[in-house]
C-alpha positions in Angstrom: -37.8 5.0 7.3 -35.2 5.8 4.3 -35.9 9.3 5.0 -35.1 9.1 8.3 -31.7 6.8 8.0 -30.3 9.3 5.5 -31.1 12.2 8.0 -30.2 11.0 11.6 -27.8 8.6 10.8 -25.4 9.2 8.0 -24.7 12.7 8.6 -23.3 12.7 12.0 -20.7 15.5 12.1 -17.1 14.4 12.2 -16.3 16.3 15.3 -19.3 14.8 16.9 -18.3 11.6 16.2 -14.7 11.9 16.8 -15.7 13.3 20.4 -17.9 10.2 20.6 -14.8 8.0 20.2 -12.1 10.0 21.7 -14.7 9.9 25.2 -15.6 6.1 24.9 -12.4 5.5 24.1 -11.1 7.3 27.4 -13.6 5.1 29.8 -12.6 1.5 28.0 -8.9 2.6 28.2 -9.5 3.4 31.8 -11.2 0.7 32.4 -8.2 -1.3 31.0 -6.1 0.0 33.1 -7.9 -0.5 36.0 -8.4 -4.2 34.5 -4.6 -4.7 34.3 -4.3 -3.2 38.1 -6.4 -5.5 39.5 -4.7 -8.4 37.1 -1.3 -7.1 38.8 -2.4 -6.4 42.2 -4.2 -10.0 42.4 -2.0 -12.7 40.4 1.2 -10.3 38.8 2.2 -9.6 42.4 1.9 -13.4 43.9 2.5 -15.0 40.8 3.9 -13.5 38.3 3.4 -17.0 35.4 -0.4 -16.9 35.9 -0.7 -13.7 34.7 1.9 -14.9 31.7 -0.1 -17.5 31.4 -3.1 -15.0 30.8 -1.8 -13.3 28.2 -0.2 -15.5 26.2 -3.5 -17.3 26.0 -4.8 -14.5 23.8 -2.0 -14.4 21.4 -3.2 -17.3 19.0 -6.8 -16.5 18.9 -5.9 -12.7 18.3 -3.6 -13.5 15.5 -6.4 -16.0 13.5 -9.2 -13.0 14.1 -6.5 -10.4 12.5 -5.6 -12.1 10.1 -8.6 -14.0 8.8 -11.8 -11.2 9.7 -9.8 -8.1 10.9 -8.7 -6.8 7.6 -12.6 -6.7 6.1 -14.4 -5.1 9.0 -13.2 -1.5 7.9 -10.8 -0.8 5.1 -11.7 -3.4 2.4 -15.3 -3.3 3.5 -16.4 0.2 4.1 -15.5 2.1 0.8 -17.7 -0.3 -0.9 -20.5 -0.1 1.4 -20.3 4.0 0.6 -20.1 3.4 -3.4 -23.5 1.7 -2.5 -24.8 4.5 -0.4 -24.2 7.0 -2.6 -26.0 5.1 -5.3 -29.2 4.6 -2.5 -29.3 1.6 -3.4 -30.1 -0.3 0.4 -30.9 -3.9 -1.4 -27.2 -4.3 -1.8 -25.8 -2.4 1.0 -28.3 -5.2 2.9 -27.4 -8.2 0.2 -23.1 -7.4 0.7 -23.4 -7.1 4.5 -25.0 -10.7 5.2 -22.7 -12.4 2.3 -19.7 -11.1 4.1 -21.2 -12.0 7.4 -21.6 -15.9 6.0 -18.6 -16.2 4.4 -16.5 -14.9 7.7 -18.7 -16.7 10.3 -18.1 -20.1 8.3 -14.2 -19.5 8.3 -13.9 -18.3 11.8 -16.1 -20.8 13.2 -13.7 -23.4 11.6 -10.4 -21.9 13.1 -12.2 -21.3 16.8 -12.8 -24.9 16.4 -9.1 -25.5 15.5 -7.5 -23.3 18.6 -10.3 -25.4 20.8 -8.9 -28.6 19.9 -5.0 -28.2 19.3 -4.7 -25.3 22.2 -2.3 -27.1 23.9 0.6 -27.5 21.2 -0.6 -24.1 20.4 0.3 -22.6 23.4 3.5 -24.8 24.1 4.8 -23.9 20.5 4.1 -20.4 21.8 5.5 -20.2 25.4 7.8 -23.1 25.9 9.0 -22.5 29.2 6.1 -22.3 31.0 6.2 -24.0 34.8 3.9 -26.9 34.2 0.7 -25.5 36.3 0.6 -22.5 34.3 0.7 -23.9 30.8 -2.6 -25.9 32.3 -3.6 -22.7 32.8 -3.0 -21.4 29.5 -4.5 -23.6 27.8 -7.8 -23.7 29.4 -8.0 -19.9 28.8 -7.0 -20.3 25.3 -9.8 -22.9 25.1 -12.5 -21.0 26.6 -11.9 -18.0 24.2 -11.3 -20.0 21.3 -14.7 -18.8 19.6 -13.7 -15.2 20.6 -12.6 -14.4 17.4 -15.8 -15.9 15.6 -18.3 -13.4 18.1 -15.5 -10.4 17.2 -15.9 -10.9 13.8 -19.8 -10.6 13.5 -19.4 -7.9 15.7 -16.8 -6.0 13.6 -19.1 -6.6 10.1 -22.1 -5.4 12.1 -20.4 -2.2 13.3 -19.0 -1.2 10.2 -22.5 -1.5 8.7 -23.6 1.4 10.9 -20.1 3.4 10.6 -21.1 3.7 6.9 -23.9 5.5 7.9 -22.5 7.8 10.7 -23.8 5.4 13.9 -20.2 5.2 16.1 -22.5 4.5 19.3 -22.5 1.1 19.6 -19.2 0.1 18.0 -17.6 2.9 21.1 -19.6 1.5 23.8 -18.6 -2.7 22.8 -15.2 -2.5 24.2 -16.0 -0.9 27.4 -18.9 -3.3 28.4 -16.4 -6.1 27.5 -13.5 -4.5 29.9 -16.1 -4.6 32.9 -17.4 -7.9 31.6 -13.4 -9.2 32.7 -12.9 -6.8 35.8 -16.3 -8.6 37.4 -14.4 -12.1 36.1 -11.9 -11.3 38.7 -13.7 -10.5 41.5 -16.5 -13.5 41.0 -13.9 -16.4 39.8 -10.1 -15.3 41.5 -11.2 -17.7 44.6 -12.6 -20.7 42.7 -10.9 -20.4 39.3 -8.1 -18.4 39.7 -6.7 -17.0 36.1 -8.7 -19.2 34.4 -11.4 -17.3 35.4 -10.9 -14.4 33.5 -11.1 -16.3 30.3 -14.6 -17.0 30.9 -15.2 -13.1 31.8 -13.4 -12.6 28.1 -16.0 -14.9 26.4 -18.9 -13.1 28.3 -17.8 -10.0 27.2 -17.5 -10.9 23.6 -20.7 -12.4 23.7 -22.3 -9.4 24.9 -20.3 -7.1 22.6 -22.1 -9.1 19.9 -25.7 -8.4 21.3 -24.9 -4.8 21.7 -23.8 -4.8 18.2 -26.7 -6.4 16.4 -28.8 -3.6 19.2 -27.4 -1.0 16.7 -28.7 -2.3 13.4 -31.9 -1.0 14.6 -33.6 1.6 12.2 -30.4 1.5 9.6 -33.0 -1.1 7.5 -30.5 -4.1 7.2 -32.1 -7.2 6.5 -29.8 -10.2 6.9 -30.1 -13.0 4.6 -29.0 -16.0 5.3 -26.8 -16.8 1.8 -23.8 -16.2 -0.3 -24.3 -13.5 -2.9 -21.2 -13.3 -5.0 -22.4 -10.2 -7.2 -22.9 -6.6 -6.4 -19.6 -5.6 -4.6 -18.6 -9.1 -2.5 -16.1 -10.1 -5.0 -14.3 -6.6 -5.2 -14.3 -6.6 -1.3 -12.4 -10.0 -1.3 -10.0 -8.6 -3.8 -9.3 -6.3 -1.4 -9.4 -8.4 1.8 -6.3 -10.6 1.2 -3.3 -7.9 1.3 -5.5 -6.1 4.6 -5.6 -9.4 6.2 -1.9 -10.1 5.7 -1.6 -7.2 7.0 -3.0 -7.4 10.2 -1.9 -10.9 10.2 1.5 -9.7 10.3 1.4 -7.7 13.2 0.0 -10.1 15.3 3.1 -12.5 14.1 5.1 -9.6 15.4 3.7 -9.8 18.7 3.6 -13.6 19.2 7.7 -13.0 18.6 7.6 -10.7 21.0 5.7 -12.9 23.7 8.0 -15.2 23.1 10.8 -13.3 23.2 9.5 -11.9 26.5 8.9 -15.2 28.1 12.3 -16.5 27.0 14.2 -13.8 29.6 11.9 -15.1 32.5 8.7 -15.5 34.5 7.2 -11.8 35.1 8.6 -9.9 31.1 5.4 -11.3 29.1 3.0 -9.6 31.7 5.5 -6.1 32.1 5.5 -5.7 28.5 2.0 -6.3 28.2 0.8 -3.9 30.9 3.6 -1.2 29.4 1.7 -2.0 25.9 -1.4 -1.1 27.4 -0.2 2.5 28.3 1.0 3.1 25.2 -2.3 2.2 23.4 -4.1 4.8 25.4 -3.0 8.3 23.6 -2.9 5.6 20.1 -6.8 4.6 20.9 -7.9 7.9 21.8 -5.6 10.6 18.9 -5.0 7.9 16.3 -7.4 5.0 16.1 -10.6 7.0 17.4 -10.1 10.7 14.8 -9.2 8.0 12.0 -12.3 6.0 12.5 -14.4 9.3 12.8 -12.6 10.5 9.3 -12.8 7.5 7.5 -16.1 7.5 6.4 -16.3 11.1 5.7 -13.1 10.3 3.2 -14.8 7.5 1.5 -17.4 9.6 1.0 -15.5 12.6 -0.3 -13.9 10.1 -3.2 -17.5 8.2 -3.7 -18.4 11.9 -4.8 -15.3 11.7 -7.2 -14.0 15.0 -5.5 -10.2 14.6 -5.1 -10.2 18.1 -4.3 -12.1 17.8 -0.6 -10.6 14.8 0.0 -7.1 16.2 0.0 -8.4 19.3 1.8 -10.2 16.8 4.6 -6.9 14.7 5.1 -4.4 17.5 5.4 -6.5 19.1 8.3 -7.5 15.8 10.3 -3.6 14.9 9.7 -2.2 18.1 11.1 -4.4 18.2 13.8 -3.4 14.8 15.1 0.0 15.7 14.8 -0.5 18.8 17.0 -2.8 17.1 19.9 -0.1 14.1 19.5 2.9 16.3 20.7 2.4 17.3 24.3 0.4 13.7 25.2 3.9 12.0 24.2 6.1 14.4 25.9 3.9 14.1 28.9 4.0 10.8 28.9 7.8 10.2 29.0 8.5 12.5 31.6 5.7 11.0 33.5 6.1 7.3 32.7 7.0 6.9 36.5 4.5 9.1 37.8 2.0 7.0 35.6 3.4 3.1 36.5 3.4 3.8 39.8 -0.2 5.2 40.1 -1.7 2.4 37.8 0.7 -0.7 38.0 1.4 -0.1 41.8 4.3 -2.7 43.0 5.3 -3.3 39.2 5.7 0.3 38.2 9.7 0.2 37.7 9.5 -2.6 35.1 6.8 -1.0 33.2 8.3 2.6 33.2 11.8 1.2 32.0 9.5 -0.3 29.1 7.1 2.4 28.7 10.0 4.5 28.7 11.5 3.2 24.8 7.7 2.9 23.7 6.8 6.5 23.7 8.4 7.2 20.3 6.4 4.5 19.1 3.1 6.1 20.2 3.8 9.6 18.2 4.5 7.5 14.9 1.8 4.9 15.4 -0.6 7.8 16.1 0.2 9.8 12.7 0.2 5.9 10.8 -3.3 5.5 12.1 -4.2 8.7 9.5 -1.6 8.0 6.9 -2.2 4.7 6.1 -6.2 5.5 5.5 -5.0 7.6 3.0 -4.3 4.4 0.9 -7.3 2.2 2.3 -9.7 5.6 1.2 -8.4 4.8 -2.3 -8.5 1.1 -2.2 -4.8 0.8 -2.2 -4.3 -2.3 0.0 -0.9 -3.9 -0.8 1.1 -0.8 -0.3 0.3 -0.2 3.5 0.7 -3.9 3.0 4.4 -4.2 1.3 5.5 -1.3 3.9 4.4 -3.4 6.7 6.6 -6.5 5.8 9.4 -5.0 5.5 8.4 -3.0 9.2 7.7 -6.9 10.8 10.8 -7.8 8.8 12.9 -5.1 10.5 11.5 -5.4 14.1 11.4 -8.8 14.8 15.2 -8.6 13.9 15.8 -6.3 15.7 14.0 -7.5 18.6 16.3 -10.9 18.3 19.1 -8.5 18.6 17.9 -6.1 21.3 15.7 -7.9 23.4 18.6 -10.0 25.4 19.8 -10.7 28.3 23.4 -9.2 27.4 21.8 -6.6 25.4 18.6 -4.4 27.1 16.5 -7.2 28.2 12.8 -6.7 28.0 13.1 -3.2 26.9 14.8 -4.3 23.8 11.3 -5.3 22.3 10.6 -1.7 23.2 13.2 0.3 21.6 12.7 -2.5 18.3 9.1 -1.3 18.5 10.1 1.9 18.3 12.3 2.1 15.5 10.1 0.4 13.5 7.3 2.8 13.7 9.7 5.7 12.7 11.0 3.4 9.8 7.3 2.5 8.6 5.8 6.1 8.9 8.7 7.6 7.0 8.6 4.9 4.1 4.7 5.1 3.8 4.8 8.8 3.7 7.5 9.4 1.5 4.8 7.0 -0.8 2.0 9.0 -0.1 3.7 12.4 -1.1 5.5 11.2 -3.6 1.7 10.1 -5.4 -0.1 13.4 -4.5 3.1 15.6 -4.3 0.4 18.5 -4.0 -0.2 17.1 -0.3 2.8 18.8 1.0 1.3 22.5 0.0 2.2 25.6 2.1 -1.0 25.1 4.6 0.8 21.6 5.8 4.5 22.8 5.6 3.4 25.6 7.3 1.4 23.9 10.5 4.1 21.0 10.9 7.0 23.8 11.0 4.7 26.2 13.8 4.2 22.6 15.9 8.2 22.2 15.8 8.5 25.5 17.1 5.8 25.0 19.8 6.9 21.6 20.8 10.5 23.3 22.4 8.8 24.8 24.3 6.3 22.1 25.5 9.4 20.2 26.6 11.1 22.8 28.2 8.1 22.8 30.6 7.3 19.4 30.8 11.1 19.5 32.1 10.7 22.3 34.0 7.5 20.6 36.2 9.1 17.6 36.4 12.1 19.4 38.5 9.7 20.8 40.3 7.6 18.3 41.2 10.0 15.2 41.1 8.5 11.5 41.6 9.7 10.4 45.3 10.7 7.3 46.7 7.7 7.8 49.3 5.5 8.7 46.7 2.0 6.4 46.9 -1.2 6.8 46.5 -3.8 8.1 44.5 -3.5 12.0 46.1 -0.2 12.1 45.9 0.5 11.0 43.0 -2.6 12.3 40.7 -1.6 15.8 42.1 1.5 15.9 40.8 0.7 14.6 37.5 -2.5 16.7 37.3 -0.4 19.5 38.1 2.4 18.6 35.6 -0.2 17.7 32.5 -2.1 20.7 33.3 0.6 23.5 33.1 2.1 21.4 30.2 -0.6 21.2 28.2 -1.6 25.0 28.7 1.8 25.5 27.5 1.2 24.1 24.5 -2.0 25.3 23.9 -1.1 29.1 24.8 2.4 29.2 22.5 0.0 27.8 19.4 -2.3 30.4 19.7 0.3 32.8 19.8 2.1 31.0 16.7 -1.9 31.3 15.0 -2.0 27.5 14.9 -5.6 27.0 13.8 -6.3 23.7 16.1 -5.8 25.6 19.4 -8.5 28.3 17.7 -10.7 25.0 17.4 -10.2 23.9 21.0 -10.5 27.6 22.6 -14.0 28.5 20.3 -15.0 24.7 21.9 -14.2 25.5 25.6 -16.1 28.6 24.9 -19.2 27.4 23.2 -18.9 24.8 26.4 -18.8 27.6 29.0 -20.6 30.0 27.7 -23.4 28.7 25.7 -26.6 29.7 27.7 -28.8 27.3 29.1 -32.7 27.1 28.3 -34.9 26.8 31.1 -38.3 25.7 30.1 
């Protein structure tokens, strides 16, 4: 059984495990989108509060799992867990695992309880100017997924349990069975419950997300105990936990502001922004949040082996090549945010465009901060990424009081403040990292980041150039009409920018070419 958990499980290639992510990533965000269209198309278009209703709901009970759980199901909790694997010693892996699983299960089963009781001051503290009906209706959502964040967190623990050991399967495939379990909500409940409905799809899917979690623990050789173990690693990981917590805790403070600030400039804004959001988390899921996760463990494991050397050499190439891949899917994205609204949002596609529109800065930065910042969490450093981050809230929540106005740029305002934030945070966190390990910035990085400047003129001038060509009409519907144009537009543009880096020698489009060729002409056995 060891035998076979140290073979099959913890060395899992990172490019097989970042193509694992990047595709499981693709279908949940797909099926997100297709969520929020059907959200749109059935309550956003008819009524625009009980889909405002909807996602405020979510706000409260996403900040408490953040905060409380979030920051210990990955970057305080997995470097440990490798110390202990690299030792082989499975008795503590095991013994850490369940103490942390207690100890987070008895604190997030206290503050479900909490959001289940006092929902209703919750939710009128957070969106004041709800028409009467809807706060009903936000309540009993918030209510019904009030023990979300308790399910999430045993989920999270459990998945980072098999992370350590190169299993991504199960932690990829949890969001997308938890997307379908809400797009079935609202075709089973929209007649009978209305919005509220899709709460209880939420807390289905979560519940299931747990089983298929605690499905992948089999053959890793956990054994859960049911007791607190303060020894052999738990203490260090709640050293670390507090400043990762605030962290996260912090965002989700940022974007209760921002619901609020949304719902303060009218019924409709809290459910734009949110479906603009979810466009821009697509290219951060699937370039950022999915190549980190695959490289995290692999850069644990590179200091666990005290070789500084590797590490540096492992982080340089996973951080230029999400850089590179980040480039044409931003540029693409702004000149087809209409193209994009229209074929996903439908009737509400000028709204989200104009918002979508300021948010694509934000995706390049967020993307290269999903890397960056593991530099520090590799290395146990918690409270920078921590101390960068509230002076980031700091900055945007200001300047979303300033922007986001009804005399300044409405609802877009909480874009653009969103924006310049992430440019602000990267920069400072950076400008950390190199000053630390000023042999970071050696000739192989200074050298890819100044060929990906030079290819990404020309990756605009053809975005720009398709765009003319193939310009977004008034008449414009449909799924033909509209997918053929972008398909058309994301095609040449990305060949664009695949052809100029080979020609600059860029060695990520030599990865991508020798994989589209190992695809297409690898021979198949016939037996």
């Amino acid at each position: 059984m060891k035998r076979y958990f140290h073979c099959a499980n913890r060395r899992v290639s990172f490019g097989g495990a970042a193509t694992l992510l990047i595709m499981t990533a693709l279908m949940s965000q797909a099926l997100g989108f297709l969520r929020n269209r059907l959200i749109s198309t059935n309550f956003t278009v008819t009524d625009p509060g009980s889909s405002d209703a909807f996602f405020a709901a979510f706000q409260i009970p996403d900040f408490f799992f953040y905060t409380i759980a979030a920051g210990a199901l990955g970057v305080a909790f997995m470097p440990i867990l490798a110390e202990k694997l690299h030792l082989g010693d499975s008795k503590a892996i095991s013994s850490l695992t369940s103490s942390l699983l207690n100890v987070m299960a008895l604190a997030m089963a206290a503050i479900s309880l909490i959001i289940f009781v006092f929902a209703k001051p919750l939710i009128h503290t957070l969106a004041p100017n709800l028409p009467p009906d809807h706060l009903h209706e936000a309540v009993n959502i918030m209510r019904i997924i009030a023990f979300n964040p308790l399910l999430f967190t045993m989920s999270g623990i459990l998945t980072t349990f098999q992370q350590t050991y190169g299993r991504f399967f199960f932690y990829a495939i949890a969001p997308i069975v938890y997307n379908i379990s809400i797009i079935v909500s609202i075709f089973v409940f929209r007649d009978g419950l209305g919005i509220v409905g899709l709460g209880v799809g939420a807390l289905i899917g979560a519940i299931l997300q747990l089983l298929i979690s605690v499905g992948g623990l089999g053959g890793l050789g956990f054994k859960y105990r049911p007791k607190i173990i303060w020894e052999g690693g738990f203490r260090e990981v709640l050293r670390h936990l507090p400043a990762r917590s605030i962290d996260q805790g912090i965002d989700q403070v940022n974007s209760i502001v921002e619901t609020n600030r949304a719902q303060n400039l009218g019924v409709g804004p809290v459910s734009y922004y949110n479906y603009a959001t979810t466009l821009q988390n697509v290219p951060i899921m699937l370039l950022g949040n999915s190549i980190a996760t695959a490289a995290f463990p692999r850069l644990v494991d590179r200091l666990a082996q005290n070789r500084p050397d590797l590490f540096r050499r492992d982080f340089t190439h996973i951080l230029r090549m999400i850089i590179w891949a980040a480039v044409p899917v931003v540029i693409i994205g702004y000149f087809c945010r209409g193209y994009l609204a229209r074929l996903i949002f439908g009737d509400v596609a000028p709204e989200v465009a104009l918002i979508f529109g300021y948010l694509t800065a934000s995706i390049f930065f967020r993307i290269i901060y999903t890397m960056i910042s593991r530099w520090f969490y590799a290395q146990k450093d918690t409270k920078t990424p921590l101390y960068v981050s509230i002076f980031a809230i700091g900055l945007n929540i200001y300047l979303a009081f300033t922007l986001a106005r009804g005399d300044a740029y409405g609802i877009s305002g909480l874009a653009l403040a969103q924006s310049l934030t992430a440019v602000a945070e990267v920069i400072v966190l950076s400008s950390i990292m190199f000053y630390r390990d000023k042999a970071l910035f050696n000739d192989y990085l200074r050298g890819g980041l100044a060929k990906i400047i030079s290819v990404t003129g020309f990756t605009l001038l053809t975005a720009f150039t398709m765009i003319t060509l193939l310009p977004l009409s008034l008449g414009d519907r449909g799924f033909v009409t509209l997918g053929s144009k972008l398909g058309i537009i994301t095609l040449v543009t990305l060949t664009t920018h695949l052809c100029i880096s080979v020609l600059l020698g860029l060695e990520e489009a030599r990865v991508v070419l020798d994989r589209v060729k190992q695809i297409i002409l690898k021979p198949i056995r016939i037996q």
